[in-house]
N, C-alpha and C positions, 0 to 999 in steps of 0.2 A: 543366488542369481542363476539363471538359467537361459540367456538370451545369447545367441550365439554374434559372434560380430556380425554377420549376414542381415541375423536381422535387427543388428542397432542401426546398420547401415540403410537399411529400408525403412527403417522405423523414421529417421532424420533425413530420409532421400540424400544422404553423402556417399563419398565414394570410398571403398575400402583398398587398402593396398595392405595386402598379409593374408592370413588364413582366417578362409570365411567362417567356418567349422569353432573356430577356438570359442572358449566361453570364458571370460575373466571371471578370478575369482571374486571379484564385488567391486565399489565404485569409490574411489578415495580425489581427496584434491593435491596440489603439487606439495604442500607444507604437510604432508603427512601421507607419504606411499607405503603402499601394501603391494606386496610381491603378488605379481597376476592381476594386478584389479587393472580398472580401467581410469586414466580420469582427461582431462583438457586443458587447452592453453588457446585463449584468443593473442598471443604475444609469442610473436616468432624474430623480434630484432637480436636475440641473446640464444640462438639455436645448440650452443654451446650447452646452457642449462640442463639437456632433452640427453645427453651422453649419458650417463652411468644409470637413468635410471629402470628400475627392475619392473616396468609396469607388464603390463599385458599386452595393452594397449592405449594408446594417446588422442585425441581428437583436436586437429589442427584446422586452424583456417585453410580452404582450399590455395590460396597465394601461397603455403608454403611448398607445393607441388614444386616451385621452378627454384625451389633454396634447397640445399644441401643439408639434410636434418640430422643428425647423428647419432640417431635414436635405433636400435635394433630390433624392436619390437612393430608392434602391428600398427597401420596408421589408418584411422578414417578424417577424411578431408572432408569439411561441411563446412556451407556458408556460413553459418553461426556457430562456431564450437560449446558457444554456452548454453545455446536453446536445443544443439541436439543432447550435450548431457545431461539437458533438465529432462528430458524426454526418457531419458532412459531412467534417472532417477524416479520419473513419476512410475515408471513398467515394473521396479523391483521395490518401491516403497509398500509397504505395508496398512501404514495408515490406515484408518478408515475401511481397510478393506475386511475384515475379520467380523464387523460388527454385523449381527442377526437381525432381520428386522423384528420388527413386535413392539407392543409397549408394557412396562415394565409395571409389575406390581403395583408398586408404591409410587405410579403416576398417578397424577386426579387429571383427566380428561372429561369437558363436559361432554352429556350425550348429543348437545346441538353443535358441535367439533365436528367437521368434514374432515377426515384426515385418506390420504391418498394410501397408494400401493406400494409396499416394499420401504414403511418408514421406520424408523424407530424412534422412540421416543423414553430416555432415560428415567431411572429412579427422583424420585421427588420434584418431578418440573409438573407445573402446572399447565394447562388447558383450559382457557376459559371459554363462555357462551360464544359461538355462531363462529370462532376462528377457521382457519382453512389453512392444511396443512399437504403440499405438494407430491408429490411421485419421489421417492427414494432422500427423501431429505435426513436427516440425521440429526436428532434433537439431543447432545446430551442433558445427563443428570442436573437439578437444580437450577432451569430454566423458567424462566415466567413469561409467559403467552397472554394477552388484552383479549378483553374480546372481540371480535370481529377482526381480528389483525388474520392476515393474508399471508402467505407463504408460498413460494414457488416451488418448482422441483430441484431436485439436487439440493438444496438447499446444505450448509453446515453452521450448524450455532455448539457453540463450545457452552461448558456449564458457566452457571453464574448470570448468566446475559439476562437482560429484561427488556422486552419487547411491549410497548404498551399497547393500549386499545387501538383500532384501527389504522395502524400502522401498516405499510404492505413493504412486503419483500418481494422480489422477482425473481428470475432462476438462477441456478448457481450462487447466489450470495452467501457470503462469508462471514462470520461475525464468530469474533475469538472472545478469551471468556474474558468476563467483567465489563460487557460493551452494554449501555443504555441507548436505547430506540426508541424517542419519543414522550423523554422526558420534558418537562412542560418550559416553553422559553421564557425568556426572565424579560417579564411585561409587567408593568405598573404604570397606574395614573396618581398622581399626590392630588389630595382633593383633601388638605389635612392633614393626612399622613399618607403612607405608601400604600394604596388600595391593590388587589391584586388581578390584572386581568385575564379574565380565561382564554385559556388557548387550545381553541376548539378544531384546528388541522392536525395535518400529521403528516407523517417521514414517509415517502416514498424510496427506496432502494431498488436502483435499477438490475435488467442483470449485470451478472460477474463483479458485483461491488463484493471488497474486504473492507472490513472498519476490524481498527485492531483491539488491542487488550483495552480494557478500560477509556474508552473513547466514547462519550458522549454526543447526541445529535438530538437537538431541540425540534418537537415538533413545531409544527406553523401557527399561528396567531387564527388563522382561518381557513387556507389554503394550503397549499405544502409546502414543505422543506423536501428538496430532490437531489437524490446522488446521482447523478449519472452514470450511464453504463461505463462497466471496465473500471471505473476509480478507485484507486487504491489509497486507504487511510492507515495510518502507522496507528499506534499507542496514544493514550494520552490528548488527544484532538481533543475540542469543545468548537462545534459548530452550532451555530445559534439558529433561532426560527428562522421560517421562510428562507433561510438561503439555498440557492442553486446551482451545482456545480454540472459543467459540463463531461462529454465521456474521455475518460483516459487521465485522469488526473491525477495527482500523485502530492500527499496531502500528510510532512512527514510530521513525526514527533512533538506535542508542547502548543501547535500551530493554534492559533483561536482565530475562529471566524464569525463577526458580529453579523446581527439581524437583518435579513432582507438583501442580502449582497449576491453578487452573482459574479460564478466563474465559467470561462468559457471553457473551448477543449483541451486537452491538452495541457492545461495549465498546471505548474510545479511551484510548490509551494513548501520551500526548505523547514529544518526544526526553530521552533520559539516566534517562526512570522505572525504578527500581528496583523487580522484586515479590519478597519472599522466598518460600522454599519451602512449601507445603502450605497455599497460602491458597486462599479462594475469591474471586472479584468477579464479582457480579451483574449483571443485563443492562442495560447503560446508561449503565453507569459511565464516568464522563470523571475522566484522571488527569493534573493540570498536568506543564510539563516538571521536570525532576531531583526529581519527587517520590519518597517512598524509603514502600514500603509496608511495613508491618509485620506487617498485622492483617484481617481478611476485612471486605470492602467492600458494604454492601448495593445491591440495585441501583439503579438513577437516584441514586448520589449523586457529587457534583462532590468532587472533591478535591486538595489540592496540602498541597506542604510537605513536609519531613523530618525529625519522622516526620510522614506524612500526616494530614491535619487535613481541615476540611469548608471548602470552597474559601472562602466567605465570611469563617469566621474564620480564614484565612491573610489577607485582603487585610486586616482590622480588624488585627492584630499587625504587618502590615507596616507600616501608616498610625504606629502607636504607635512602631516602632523605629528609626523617621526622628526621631521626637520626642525620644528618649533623649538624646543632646548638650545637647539645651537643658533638659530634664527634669533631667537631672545636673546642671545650674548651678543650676537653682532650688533645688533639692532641698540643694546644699554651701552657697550664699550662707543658706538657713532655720537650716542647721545653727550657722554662725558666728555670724548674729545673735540666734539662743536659746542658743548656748554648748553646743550637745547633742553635741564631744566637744571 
């Protein structure tokens, strides 16, 4: 690490009180300090915690300026204690940054492949006809590339991933490994038996979309299947055709989203939620975990339970269903002494 506090402090536009000059010796969290490093606390009600310890330096919420801290090291004060030490962790992170561009022996790149400046493109990922591959993207090893599928700049695909035909990604997009893009949605007509229908669209990926480890996303029936910008997908997802999500979403763990549904912005979408097909949810929407949706969701409203209810009378029925045991004694001891069977 070589950044001095001066300029972590300009880096996060926070304010520094200690020595500009110092350089901590690396970046640790509060459950595990390293003598000189630096780390943060959005939590000041317990300033007590902040005494003994050996850091370098701390990154506090500005509001702790007017509390008594009891910390003897360096203090930078920032609106966001978390996003300015992501900021610094993104300055000394390594990552990605060592890789050479070029492409790698043992890639097969078609020669009708557009491929931009400054990309790399790992050992045994394939290239197929007419794709288009952005400004500084970063293909690992063991990668599958459709043809005519799109790619923006910056781009990051982890190994493993399979990008089908015509599919497009837009800049910055994320995709960790073992994620499918534009696997075919699960469409049948019975005419006899299960005939199978082609599904001739595709996954559009907006920018700064992440789809995480092993997360599939169904191309469209005809039309597309759309990530919206900024949306973040965990692990383990299954979004199905044609659906639509809007920007900033957040879409965790196990979640299945059936065919042709549409999420507006903003919308959160806890682990194991269930959406069926051809709904809508509005912008704002929070949907507790293993909630099971049935029914179009207006926006800003909280919801949990299966079938989905309004988050507040889920927690009044749950309060009540702890009662039931003892509700049932009361209720058979009334019955024996009125004799009512």
């Amino acid at each position: 690490m070589n950044l001095t506090l001066k300029q972590i402090a300009e880096l996060s536009k926070s304010e520094l009180k200690g020595d500009e000059n110092f350089v901590p010796s690396g970046i640790c969290g509060l459950d595990s300090i390293r003598e000189g490093a630096i780390s943060y606390s959005n939590n000041i009600d317990k300033p007590e915690t902040f005494k003994d310890l050996k850091l370098g330096a701390l990154i506090l919420p500005k509001s702790a300026k007017d509390k008594e801290i009891p910390f003897g090291g360096n203090i930078i004060y920032a609106d966001n204690p978390e996003w300015a030490f992501t900021l610094v962790m993104r300055e000394v992170s390594t990552l990605n940054k060592d890789i050479k561009p070029g492409i790698h022996e043992r890639a097969v790149v078609s020669p009708s492949a557009k491929i931009g400046q400054n990309v790399f493109i790992g050992a045994n990922t394939v290239v197929e006809d007419d794709a288009a591959i952005g400004d500084n993207t970063i293909i690992y090893p063991n990668v599958y590339i459709g043809k005519k599928v799109q790619i923006g700049q910056g781009c990051l695909i982890y190994p493993n991933v399979t990008i089908r035909e015509e599919c497009v990604l837009k800049n910055k997009v994320i995709l960790q490994p073992g994620c499918v893009i534009g696997s075919d949605g699960f469409g049948y007509v019975f005419n006899g038996k299960h005939e199978k229908i082609p599904q001739l669209g595709n996954v559009i990926l907006e920018d700064d979309v992440e789809i995480g480890a092993n997360t599939t996303i169904d191309r469209a029936k005809i039309n597309h299947t759309i990530i919206g910008a900024n949306t973040k997908i965990d692990n383990l997802v299954q979004i199905g055709h044609n659906v639509k999500t809007g920007m900033s979403c957040i879409i965790v763990s196990q979640v299945g989203i059936a065919g042709s549904t549409e999420l507006g912005n903003g919308v959160v979408l806890a682990g194991q939620a269930g959406v069926s097909g051809h709904l809508k949810l509005g912008d704002g929407v929070v949907v507790g975990p293993q909630t099971g949706i049935i029914s179009n969701i207006k926006a800003g409203e909280k919801i949990m339970g299966s079938p989905s209810m309004p988050y507040g009378d889920f927690m009044r029925l749950n309060v009540i269903f702890k009662k039931l045991p003892e509700l049932y004694k009361e209720i058979t001891n009334l019955k024996k002494k009125f004799k009512l069977f």
